[in-house]
Backbone bond lengths (Angstrom), bond angles and torsions (degrees), N, CA, C in turn:
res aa  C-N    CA-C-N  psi(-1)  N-CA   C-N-CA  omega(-1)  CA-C   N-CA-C  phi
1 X - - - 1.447 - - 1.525 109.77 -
2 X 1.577 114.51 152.37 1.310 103.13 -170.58 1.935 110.05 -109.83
3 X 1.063 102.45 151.51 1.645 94.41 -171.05 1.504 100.55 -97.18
4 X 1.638 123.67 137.29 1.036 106.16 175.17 2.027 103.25 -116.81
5 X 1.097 90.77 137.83 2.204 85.22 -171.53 1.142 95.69 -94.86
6 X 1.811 79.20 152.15 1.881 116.70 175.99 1.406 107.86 -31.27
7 X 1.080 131.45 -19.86 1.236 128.33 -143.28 1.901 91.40 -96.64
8 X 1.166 110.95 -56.65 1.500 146.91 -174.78 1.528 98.13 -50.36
9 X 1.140 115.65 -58.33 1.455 147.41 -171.66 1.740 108.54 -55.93
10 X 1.477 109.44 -68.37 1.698 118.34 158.56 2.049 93.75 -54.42
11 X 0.507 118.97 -87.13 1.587 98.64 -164.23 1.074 133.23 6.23
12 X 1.786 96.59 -76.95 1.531 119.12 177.12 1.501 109.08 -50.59
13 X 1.771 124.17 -39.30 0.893 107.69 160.38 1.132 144.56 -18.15
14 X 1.530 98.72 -74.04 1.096 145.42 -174.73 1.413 108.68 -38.50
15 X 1.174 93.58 -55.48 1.886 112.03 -176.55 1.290 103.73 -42.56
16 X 1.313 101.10 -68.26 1.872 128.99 -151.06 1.806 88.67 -65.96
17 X 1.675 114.88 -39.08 1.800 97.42 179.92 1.586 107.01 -62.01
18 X 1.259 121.37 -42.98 1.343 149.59 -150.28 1.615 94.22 -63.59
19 X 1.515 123.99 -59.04 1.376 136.75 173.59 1.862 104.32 -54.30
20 X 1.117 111.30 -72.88 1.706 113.26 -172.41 0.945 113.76 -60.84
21 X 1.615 141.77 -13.90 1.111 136.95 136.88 1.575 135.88 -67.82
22 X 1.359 97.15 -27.32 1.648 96.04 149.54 1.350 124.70 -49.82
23 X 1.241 100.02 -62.17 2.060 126.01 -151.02 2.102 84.95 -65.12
24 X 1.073 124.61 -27.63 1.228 138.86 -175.58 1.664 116.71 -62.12
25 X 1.604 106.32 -39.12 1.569 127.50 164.79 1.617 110.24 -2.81
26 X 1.156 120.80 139.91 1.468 130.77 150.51 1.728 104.91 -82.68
27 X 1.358 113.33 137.37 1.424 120.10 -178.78 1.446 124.23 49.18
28 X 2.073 119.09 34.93 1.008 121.78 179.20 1.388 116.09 -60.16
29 X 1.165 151.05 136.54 1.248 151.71 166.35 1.661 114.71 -54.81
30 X 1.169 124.14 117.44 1.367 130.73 -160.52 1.728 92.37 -63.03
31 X 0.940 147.83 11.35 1.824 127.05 -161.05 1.817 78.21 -149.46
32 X 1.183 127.43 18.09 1.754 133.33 170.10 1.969 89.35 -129.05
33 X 1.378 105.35 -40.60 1.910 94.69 170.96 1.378 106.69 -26.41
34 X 1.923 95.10 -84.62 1.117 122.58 -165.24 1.468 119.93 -41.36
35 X 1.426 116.53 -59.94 1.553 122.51 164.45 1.748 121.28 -42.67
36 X 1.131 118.99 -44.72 1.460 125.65 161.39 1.967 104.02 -70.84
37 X 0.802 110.77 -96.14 1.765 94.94 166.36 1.795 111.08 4.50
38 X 1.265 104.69 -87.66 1.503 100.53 -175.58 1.675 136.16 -35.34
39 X 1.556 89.74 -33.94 1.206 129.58 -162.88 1.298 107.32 -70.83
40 X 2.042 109.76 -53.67 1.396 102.83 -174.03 1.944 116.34 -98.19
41 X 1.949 89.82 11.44 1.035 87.63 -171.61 2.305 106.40 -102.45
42 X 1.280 95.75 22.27 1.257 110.10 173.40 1.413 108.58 -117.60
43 X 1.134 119.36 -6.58 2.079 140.08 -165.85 1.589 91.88 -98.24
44 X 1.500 116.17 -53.08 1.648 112.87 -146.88 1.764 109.52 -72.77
45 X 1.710 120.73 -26.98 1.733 105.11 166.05 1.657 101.24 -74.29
46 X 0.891 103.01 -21.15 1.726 81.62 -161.46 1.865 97.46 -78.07
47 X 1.060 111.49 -46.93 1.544 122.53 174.82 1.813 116.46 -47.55
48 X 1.814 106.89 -35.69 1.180 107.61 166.02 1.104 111.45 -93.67
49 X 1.626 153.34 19.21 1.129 154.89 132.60 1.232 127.91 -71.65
50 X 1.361 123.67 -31.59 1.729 134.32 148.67 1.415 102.80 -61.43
51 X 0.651 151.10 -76.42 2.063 152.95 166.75 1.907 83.77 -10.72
52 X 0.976 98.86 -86.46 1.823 100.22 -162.15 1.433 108.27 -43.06
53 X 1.563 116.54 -42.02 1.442 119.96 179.17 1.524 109.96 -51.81
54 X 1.147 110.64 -59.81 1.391 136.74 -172.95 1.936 120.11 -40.20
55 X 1.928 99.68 -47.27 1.408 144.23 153.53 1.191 113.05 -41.08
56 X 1.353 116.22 -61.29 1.499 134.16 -164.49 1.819 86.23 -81.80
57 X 1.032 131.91 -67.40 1.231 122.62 -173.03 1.990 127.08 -35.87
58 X 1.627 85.84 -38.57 1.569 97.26 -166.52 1.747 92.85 -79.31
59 X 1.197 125.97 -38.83 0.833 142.25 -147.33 2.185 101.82 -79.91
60 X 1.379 101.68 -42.69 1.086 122.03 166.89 1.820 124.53 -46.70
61 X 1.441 107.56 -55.52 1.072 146.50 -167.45 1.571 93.88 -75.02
62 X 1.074 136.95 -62.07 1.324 148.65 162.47 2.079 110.45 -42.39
63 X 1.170 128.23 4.15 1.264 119.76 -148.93 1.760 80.68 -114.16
64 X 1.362 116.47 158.00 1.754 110.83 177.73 1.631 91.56 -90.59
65 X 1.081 107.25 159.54 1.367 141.90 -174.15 1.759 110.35 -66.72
């Protein structure tokens, strides 16, 4: 199995805030929409699969020994 780190994890975040705050723009250019659109719409499972990883981690860590 492959481990992916915290570090990796905030990224993708990162990305996916980084995009919806774009796509959000005053006077975005409709053909920069679409390109951001595509963009965060190939970002958002993988971004909600780091969230669960992330979940599962804290969640782990919290468990008694």
């Amino acid at each position: 199995m492959t481990s992916i780190s915290a570090e990796r994890i905030a990224a993708i975040e990162g990305r996916k805030d980084e995009l919806q705050n774009a796509m959000s723009a005053p006077n975005l250019a409709p053909d920069e929409f679409v390109r951001l659109s595509k963009d965060y719409a190939e970002i958002e499972p993988v971004a909600a699969a780091a969230r669960e990883v992330r979940r599962l981690r804290a969640s782990s860590t919290s468990l008694p020994a």
